[in-house]
C-alpha positions, -999 to +999 in steps of 0.1 A: +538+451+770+554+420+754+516+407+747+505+439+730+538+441+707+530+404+697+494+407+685+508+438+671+529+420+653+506+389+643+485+415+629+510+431+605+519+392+594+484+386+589+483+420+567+516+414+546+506+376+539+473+391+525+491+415+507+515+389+494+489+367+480+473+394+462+507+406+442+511+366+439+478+363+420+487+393+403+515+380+386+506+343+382+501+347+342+533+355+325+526+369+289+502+398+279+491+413+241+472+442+236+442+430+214+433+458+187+398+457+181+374+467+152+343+492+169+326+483+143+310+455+152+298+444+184+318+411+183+350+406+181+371+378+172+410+367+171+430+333+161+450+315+191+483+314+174+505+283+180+527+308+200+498+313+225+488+277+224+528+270+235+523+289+264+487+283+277+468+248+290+459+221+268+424+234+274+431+270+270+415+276+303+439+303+318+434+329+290+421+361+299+406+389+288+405+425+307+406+461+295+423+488+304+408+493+338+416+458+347+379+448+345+373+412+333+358+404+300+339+375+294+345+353+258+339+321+243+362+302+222+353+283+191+372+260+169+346+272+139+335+238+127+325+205+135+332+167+131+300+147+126+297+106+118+271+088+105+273+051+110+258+027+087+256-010+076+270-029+106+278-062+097+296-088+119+317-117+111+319-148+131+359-160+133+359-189+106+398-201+115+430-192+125+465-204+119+503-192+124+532-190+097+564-179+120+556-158+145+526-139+126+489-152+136+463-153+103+425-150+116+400-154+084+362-142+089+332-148+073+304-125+069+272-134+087+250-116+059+221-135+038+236-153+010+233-128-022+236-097+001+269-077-001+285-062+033+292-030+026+316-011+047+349+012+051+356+004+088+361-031+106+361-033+146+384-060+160+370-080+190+410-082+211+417-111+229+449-096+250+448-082+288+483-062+283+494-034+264+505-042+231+514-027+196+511-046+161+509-043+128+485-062+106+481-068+076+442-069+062+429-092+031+400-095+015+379-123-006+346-134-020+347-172-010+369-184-039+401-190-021+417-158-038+433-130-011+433-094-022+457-077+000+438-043+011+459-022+032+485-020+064+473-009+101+480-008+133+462-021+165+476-011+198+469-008+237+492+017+251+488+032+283+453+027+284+444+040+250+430+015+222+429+016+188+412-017+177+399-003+146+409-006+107+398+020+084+396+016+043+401+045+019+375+031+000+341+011+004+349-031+005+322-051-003+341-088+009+327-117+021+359-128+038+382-106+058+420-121+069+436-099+094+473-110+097+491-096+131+526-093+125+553-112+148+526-119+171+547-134+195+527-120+228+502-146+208+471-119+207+439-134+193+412-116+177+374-133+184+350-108+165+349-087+135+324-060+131+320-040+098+305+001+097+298+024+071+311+055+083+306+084+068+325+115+081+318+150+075+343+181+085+336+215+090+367+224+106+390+258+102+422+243+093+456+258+095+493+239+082+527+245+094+552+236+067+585+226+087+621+223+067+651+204+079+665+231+102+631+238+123+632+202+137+660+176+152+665+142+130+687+112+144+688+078+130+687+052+159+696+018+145+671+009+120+646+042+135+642+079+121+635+095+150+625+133+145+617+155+172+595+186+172+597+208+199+582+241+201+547+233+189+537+225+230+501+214+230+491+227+194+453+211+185+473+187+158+452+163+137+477+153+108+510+146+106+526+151+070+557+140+053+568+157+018+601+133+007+612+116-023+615+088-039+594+050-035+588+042+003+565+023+022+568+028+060+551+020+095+554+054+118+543+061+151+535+095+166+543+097+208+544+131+231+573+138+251+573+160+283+610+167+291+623+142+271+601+116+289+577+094+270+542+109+279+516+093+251+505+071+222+492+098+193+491+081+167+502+049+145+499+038+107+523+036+073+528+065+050+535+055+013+546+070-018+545+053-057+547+070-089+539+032-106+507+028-126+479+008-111+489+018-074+478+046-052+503+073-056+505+083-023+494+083+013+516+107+034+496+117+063+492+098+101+460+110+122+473+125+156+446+122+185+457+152+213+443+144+246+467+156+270+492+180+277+524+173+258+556+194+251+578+176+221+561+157+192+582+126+183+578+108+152+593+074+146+596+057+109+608+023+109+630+021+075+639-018+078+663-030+058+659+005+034+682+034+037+667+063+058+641+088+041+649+120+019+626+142+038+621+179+026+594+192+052+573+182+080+538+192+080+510+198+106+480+209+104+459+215+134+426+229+143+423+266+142+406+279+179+392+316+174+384+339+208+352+359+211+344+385+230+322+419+232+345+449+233+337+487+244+341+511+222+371+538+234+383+510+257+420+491+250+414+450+257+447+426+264+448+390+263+468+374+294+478+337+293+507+314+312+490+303+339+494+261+345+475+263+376+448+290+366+410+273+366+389+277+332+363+310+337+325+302+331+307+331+315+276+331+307+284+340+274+286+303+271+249+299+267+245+322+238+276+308+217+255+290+187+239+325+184+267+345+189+288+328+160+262+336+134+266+369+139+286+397+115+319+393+140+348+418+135+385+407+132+407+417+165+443+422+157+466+407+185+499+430+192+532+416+202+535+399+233+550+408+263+560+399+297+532+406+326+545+432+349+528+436+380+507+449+398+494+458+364+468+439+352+453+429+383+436+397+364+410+375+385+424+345+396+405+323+416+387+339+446+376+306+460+414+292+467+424+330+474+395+332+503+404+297+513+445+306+525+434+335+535+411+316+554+433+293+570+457+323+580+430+341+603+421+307+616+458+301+627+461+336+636+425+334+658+439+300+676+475+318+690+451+348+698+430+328+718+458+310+734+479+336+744+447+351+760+437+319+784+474+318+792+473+352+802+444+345+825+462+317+842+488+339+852+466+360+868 
């Protein structure tokens, strides 16, 4: 009797935990919208919103669409546009000497180009001689042979956490002979060996959006010498620039780092942003380049100020890289779009293999409602069947073994 009310019981277990894993995957995403779509087209399409992108993986990979039935709906996402470079001219230039003033290290190069023949470029490559991370500013001259300098610009060069930046971009095409790159308080004694100049030319075709911050939608402390100003809220938006709007004369080196929990989590970005109203300088360069490549949830900019009083700063700006969602509604059918998932694994459809043809279709605008907390069981939104099927799995196995066990026991009694 005891044996019969135990596998009795085992059974129930074995049905409950099934059940339970079912309402779990139910309810794993946490924020819903109804999605309003146009029937007049076959396509649809709808902007990821920097709400959405605050609430879903870097990748976007747990977004969902279903309808009202709970079927899934396969979609592509596109950032409509494209980055393209076309790399020209490379010209290299052998290390002619180096010496110190203080603690900043001067490295002059020579072109290796025929005599008569101008290098023509708008990017130089550093060669680093330096095992460890590191983090410098530089200073970049150029000449034609005559012993005369021309100071060019201010950059950065950096290994942080595995990410390098040994390059050194120009607004403008240089034609110089003679390149001096000067690394500031170069006390860790980092050498430079090699030089190599590019033409790049770099075309955008990009869908841009901007989000004008004033004083009260971000935190601002003055640490020492450091601005610090903290944006939280914008988790993992696709950010490229970072914009100041201040007044007054300023010259500054900035840096852009990601925060998780106020915890330092990535390098973004480095540079100087400068302002003059003076004739026969550029008026203004008030944008850093952000490079997102992993999941982040505060944006933390740093201007050093020096010896200068802190900034005057009106707004911050950022402008990111619009993502748009495509998918192929049913007419007479209401669609929702599900996201919140950290753990959820990115769908394949094979909607994927007809995107360049999809996007050049006529492609109605969706309208996305106000968003919601998931209640389940609604929404019964496809998880992952795989890991589902593999605890369940693992239950019946454990189940099958006390089955089994209980069942030789029993014989040895008898």
């Amino acid at each position: 009797m005891k044996k019969r009310i135990l596998i009795l019981f085992l059974a129930v277990s074995l049905l409950s935990v099934n059940t339970a894993l079912g309402a779990t995957m139910e309810q794993s995403w946490k924020w819903q919208r109804e999605v309003k779509t146009d029937e007049t087209s076959r396509f649809n399409r709808f902007e990821i919103s920097p709400e959405i992108y605050a609430k879903s993986q870097l990748t976007l990979g747990d977004l969902r669409i279903t309808d009202d039935l709970d079927n899934p709906v396969s979609y592509i996402l596109d950032a409509q546009g494209e980055i393209t470079e076309d790399v020209q001219n490379h010209t290299s230039f052998r290390l002619d000497r180096t010496f110190h003033e203080t603690n900043d290290t001067s490295f002059d190069f020579e072109s290796t180009v025929p005599a008569g023949t101008e290098p023509i470029l708008n990017h130089l490559t550093a060669d680093l001689d330096y095992a460890g991370d590191f983090f410098k500013y530089v200073e970049i001259y150029g000449s034609y042979g005559d012993a005369r300098w021309e100071w060019l610009s201010n950059d950065t060069l950096y290994r942080v956490e595995g990410s390098v930046d040994n390059g050194l971009a120009f607004n403008k095409v240089q034609k110089y002979t003679f390149y001096r790159i000067v690394i500031l308080d170069n006390i860790e004694d980092i050498g430079l060996t090699g030089l190599l100049g590019s033409l790049i030319n770099v075309s955008e075709k990009l869908s841009k959006r901007e989000l004008v911050l004033s004083s009260d939608q971000y935190a601002r402390t003055e640490n020492g010498t450091t601005t610090e100003i903290r944006l939280k809220g914008y988790r993992n938006l696709p950010v490229r620039t970072l914009s100041i709007e201040a007044e007054g004369l300023f010259h500054r080196s900035c840096r852009v780092v990601s925060m998780d929990e106020n915890v330092l989590s990535g390098f973004l970005g480095s540079g100087y942003l400068y302002q003059s109203t003076l004739k026969g300088t550029v008026p203004l360069k008030n944008s850093l380049a952000v490079r997102i490549s992993q999941s982040y949830d505060t944006l933390l900019l740093l201007i050093e100020n020096e010896d200068n009083p802190p900034l005057e700063i009106q707004n911050i700006i950022l402008e990111y890289t619009a993502d748009t969602l495509i998918f192929e509604p049913a007419k007479g059918r209401t669609y929702y779009l599900s996201y919140g998932n950290p753990t959820a694994p990115k769908p394949h459809y094979d909607l994927e293999q007809f995107k360049s043809e999809i996007v050049q279709q006529t492609i109605g605008t969706a309208v996305l409602l106000a968003e919601v907390p998931m209640k389940g069981p609604k929404s019964t939104v496809p998880y992952s069947p795989v890991s589902q099927k593999a605890i369940f799995s693992a239950v019946i196995f454990v189940v099958s073994v006390l089955l089994v066990w209980l069942s030789v026991r029993g014989m040895k009694k008898r």
